[in-house]
C-alpha positions in Angstrom: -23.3 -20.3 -54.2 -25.0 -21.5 -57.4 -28.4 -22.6 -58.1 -27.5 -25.6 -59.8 -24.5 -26.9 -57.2 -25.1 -29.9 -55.9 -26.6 -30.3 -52.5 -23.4 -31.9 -51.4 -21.6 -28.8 -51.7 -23.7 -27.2 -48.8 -22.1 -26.6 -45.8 -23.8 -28.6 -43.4 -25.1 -31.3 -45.7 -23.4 -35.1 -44.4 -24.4 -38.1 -46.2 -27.0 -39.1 -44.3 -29.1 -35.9 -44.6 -27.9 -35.5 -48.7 -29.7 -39.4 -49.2 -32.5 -38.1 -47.0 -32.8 -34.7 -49.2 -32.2 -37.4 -52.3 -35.0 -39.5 -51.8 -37.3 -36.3 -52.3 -35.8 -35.7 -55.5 -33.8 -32.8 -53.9 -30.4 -32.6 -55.4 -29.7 -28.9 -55.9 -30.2 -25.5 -54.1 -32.3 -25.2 -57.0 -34.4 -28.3 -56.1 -34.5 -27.1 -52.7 -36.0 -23.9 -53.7 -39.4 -25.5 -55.7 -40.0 -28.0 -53.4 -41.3 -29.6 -50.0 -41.6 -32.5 -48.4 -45.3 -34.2 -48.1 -46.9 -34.8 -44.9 -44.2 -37.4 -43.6 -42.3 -37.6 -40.8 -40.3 -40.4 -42.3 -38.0 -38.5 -44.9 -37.6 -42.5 -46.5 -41.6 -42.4 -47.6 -42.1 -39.2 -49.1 -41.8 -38.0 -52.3 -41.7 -34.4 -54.2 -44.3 -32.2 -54.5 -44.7 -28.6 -55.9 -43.8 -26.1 -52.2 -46.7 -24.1 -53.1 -48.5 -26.7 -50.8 -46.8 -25.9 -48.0 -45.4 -22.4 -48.2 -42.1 -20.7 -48.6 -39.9 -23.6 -47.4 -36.9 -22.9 -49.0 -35.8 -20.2 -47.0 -35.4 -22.2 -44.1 -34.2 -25.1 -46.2 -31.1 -22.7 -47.2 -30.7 -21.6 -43.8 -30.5 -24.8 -42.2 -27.8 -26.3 -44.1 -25.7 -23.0 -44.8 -22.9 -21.0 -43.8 -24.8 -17.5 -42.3 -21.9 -15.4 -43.5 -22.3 -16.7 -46.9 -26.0 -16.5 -46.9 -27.8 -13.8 -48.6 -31.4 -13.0 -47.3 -33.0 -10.9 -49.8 -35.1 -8.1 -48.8 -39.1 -9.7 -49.6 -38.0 -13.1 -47.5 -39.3 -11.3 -43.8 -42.0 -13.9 -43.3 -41.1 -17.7 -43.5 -44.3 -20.0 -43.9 -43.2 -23.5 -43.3 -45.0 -27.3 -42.5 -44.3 -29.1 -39.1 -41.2 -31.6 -39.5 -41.5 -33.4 -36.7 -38.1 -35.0 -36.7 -36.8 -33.0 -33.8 -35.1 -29.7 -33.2 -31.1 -29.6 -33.1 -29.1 -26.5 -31.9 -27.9 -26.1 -35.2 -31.5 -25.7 -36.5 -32.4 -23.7 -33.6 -29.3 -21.7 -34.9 -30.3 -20.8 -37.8 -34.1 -19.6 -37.2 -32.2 -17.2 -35.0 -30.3 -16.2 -37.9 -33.3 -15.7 -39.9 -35.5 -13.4 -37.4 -32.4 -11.5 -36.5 -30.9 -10.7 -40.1 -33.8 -10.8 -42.4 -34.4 -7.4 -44.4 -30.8 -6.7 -43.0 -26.9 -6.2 -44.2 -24.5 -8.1 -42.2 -24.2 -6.0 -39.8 -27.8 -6.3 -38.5 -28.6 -2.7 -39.6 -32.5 -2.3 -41.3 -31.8 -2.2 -45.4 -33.5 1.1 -46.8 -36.2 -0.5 -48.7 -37.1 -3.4 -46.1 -40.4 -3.0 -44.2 -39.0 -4.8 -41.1 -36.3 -4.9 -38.9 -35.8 -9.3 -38.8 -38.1 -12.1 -39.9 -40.5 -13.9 -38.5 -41.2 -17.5 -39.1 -44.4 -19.6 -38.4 -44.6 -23.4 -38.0 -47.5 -25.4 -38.8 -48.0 -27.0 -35.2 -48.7 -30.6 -37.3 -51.6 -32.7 -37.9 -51.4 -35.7 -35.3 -54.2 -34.4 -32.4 -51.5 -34.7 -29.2 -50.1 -32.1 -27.2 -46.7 -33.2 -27.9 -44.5 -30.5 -28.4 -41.9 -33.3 -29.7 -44.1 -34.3 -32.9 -44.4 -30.2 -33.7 -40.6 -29.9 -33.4 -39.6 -27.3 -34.5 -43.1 -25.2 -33.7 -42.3 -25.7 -30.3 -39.3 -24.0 -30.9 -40.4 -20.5 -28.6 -38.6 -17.9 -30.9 -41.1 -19.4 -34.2 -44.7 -18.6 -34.3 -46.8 -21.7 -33.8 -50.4 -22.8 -35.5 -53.0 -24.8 -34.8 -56.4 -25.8 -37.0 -59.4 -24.7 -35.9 -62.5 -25.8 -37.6 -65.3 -23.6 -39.5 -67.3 -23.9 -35.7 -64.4 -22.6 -33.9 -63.5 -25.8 -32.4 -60.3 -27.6 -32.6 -60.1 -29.2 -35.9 -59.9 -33.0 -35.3 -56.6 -33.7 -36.4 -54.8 -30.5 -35.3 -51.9 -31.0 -32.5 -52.4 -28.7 -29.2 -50.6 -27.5 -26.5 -49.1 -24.4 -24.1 -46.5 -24.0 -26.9 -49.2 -22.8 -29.4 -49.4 -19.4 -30.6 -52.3 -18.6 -32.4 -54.9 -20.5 -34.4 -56.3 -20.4 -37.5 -59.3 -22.3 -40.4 -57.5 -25.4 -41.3 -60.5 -27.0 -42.7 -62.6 -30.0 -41.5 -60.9 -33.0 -42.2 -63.6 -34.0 -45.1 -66.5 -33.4 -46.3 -68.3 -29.6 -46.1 -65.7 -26.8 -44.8 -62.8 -28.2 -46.3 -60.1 -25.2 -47.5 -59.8 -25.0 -51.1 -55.8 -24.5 -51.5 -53.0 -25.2 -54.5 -51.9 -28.9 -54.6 -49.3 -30.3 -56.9 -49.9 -30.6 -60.7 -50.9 -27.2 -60.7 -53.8 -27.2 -60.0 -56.3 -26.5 -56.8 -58.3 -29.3 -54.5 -60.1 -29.1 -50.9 -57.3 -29.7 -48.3 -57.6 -29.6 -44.7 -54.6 -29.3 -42.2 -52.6 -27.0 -40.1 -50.6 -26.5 -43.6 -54.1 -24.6 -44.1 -54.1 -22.7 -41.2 -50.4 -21.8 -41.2 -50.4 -19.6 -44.5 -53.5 -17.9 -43.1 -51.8 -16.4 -40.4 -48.7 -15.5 -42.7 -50.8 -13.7 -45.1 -52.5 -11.9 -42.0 -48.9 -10.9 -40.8 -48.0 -10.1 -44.5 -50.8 -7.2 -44.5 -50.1 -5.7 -41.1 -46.2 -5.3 -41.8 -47.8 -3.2 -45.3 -49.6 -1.3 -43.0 -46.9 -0.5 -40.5 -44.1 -1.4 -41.9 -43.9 0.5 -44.6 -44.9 3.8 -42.6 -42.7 3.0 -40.1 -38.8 2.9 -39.5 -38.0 0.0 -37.1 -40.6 -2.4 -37.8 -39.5 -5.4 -35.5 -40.8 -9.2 -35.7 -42.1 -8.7 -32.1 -44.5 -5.5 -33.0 -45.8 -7.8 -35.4 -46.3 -11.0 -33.2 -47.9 -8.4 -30.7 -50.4 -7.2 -33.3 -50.8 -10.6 -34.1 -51.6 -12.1 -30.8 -53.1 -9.3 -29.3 -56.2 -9.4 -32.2 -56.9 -12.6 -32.3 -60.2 -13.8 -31.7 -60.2 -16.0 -28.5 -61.7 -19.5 -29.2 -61.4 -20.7 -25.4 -65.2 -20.6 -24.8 -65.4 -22.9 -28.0 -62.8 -25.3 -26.8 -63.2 -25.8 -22.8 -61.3 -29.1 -23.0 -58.5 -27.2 -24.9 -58.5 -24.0 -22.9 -55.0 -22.5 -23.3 -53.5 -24.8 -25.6 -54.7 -22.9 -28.9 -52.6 -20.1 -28.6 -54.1 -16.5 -28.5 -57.2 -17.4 -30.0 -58.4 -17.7 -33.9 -56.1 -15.1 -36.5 -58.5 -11.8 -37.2 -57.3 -9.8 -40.3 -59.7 -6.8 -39.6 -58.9 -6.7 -36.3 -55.3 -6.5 -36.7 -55.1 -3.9 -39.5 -57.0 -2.0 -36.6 -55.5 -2.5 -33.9 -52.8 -0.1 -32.2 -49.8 -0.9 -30.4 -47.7 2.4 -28.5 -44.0 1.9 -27.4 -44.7 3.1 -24.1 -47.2 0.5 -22.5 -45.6 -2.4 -21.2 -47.6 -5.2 -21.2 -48.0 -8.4 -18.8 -50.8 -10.6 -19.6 -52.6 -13.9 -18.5 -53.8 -16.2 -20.7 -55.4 -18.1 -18.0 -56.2 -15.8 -15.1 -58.4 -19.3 -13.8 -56.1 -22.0 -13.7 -57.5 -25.5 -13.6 -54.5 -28.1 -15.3 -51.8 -26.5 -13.2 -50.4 -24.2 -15.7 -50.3 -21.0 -15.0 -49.9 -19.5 -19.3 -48.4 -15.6 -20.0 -46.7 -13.4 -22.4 -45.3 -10.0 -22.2 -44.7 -7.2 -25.0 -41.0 -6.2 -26.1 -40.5 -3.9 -23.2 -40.9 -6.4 -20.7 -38.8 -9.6 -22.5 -35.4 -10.5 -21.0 -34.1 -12.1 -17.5 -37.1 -12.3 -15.3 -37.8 -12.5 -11.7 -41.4 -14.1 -11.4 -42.9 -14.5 -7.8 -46.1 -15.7 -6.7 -48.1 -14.6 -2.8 -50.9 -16.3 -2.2 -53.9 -14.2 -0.5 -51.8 -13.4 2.6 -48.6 -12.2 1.2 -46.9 -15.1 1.7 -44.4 -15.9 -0.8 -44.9 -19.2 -2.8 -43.6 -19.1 -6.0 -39.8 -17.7 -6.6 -37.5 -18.4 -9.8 -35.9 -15.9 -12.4 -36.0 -17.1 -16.1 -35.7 -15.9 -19.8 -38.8 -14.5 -21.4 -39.2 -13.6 -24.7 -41.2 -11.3 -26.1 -45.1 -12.4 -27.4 -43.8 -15.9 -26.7 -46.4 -17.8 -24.5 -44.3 -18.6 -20.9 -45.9 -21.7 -18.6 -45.5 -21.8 -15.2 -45.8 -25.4 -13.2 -47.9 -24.2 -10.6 -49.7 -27.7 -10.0 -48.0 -28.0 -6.0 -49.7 -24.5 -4.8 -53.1 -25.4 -3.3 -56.7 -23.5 -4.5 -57.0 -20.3 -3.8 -56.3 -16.5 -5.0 -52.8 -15.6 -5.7 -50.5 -12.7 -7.5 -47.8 -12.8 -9.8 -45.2 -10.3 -9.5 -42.9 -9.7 -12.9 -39.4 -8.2 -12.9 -37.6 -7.4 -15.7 -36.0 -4.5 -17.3 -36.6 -2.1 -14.1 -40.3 -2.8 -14.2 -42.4 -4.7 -12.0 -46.0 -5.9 -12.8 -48.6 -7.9 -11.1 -51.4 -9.7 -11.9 -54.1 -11.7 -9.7 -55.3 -15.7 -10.7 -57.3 -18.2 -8.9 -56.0 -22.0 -8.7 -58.4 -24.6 -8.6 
């Protein structure tokens, strides 16, 4: 496919999406590759500006409206940085992040190329700007195979503006929303302004995840999106105790470069993890480590050894998993995980 083909040619592209794409000035794969839409939901009012406010969106852009087989993924597009869209997430969107984390840095065949420094992508969402926890207006951050970010403010605290919830996956600075502690960022014209947003925060954890893959990527063979989400998540800085009204719904805590460049992660540990070993909203929030993703069995005893809680699910790996357990009354209880041959445990109090 060429650059300058029109956007109608693109598999996937109907009318209605091609005068959506149109009214942003986006006629081309070439257009598509220079620019993004503004902070609309409503395709209808926005207009074009230069992508280097909002990241790398192209590659997503491509993949959305593409044939995979007839997509080439170069070998530098591992990470995708991209805005929250908020218009919903289709299967066929759904589709083609998968296609993206699974064949990034790889032929067709899904085999590692010999100068790639991972094994897949990874793509992170900007959770959106609209202070609900609606996973809905985030679409597709709430998507559980992208990585998912929320603002947090130079204090810590939630920025204002910055949407929330259990599908969060880690925070980072996205700026007050005026004034002092702003984030000074490239805006269109060329030139730089003070911004504030979680199109702040979202590059911040991309350039985070761009310096741990040079650290372990490059040294080692195998490299997979999940090490990386694990290093990640495991580093950052945990902003609970700032945010008691939004306990568990930032994610893993505030993005730490120096922590994750130090930070070591074996392949023999399994890991099983809490986020909220004191549940009080009736969510019961955690993630597990590679080893451990797959069909789960998850059972909860309460203090007796009575069985409560019984249902096997999906879990994917250093994706955050919420269990309703809002019907089991306060007291002590222990989650038992099955998966892969192992079985874990760990103890939480309801309230």
């Amino acid at each position: 496919m060429e650059l300058g083909e029109p956007i109608t040619s693109i598999k996937g592209i109907g009318p209605r999406r091609a005068e959506a794409l149109g009214k942003l000035g986006l006629f081309s794969l070439r257009d598509l590759l220079y620019f993004a839409p503004r902070e609309y939901q409503d395709f209808s009012a926005a207009t074009p500006i230069c992508a280097a406010a909002h990241g790398a969106l192209a590659a997503l852009h491509v993949l959305l409206v593409s044939e995979p087989k007839h997509v080439h993924i170069r070998r530098g597009m591992e990470i995708t940085t991209v805005r929250a869209l908020g218009f919903g997430t289709d299967p066929a969107d759904k589709a083609a992040i998968d296609y993206f984390i699974k064949y990034a840095g790889c032929d067709n065949d899904g085999n590692q190329l010999p100068d790639s420094p991972m094994k897949g992508g990874i793509v992170i969402f900007a959770a959106g700007n609209d202070n609900v926890s609606n996973p809905g207006t985030a679409s597709p951050a709430d998507y559980d195979a992208v990585v998912s970010v929320a603002a947090i403010a130079p204090d810590y605290t939630k920025a204002s503006y910055s949407n929330y919830g259990s599908y969060i996956d880690i925070s980072a600075p996205g700026g007050n929303l005026n004034g002092n502690g702003m984030v000074y960022s490239t805006i269109h014209n060329s030139s730089y302004g003070d911004m504030s947003g979680t199109s702040m925060a979202c590059p911040m954890v991309s350039g985070v995840a761009a310096l741990v893959i040079q650290k372990y990527g490059l040294n080692e063979r195998g490299f997979t999106p999940d090490r990386l989400k694990e290093i990640l998540f495991k580093s950052a800085y945990d902003v609970d105790n700032y945010n008691p009204k939004y306990a568990g719904q930032l994610g893993y805590g505030c993005v730490d470069a120096t922590a994750a460049l130090g930070i070591e992660v074996t392949d023999e540990m399994p890991t099983l993890t809490l986020k909220n070993s004191k549940v009080s909203d009736g969510n019961l929030l955690f993630w597990v480590n590679y080893q451990l993703a797959g069909n789960a069995r998850i059972i909860i005893y309460n203090s007796t050894g009575g069985k409560v809680f019984d249902s096997k699910r999906g879990v994917m790996a250093m994706s955050i998993t919420t269990i309703d357990v809002s019907k089991l009354a306060a007291g002590y209880y222990t989650m038992e995980y099955q998966c892969n041959g192992r079985t874990m445990k760990q103890n939480f109090i309801k309230y």
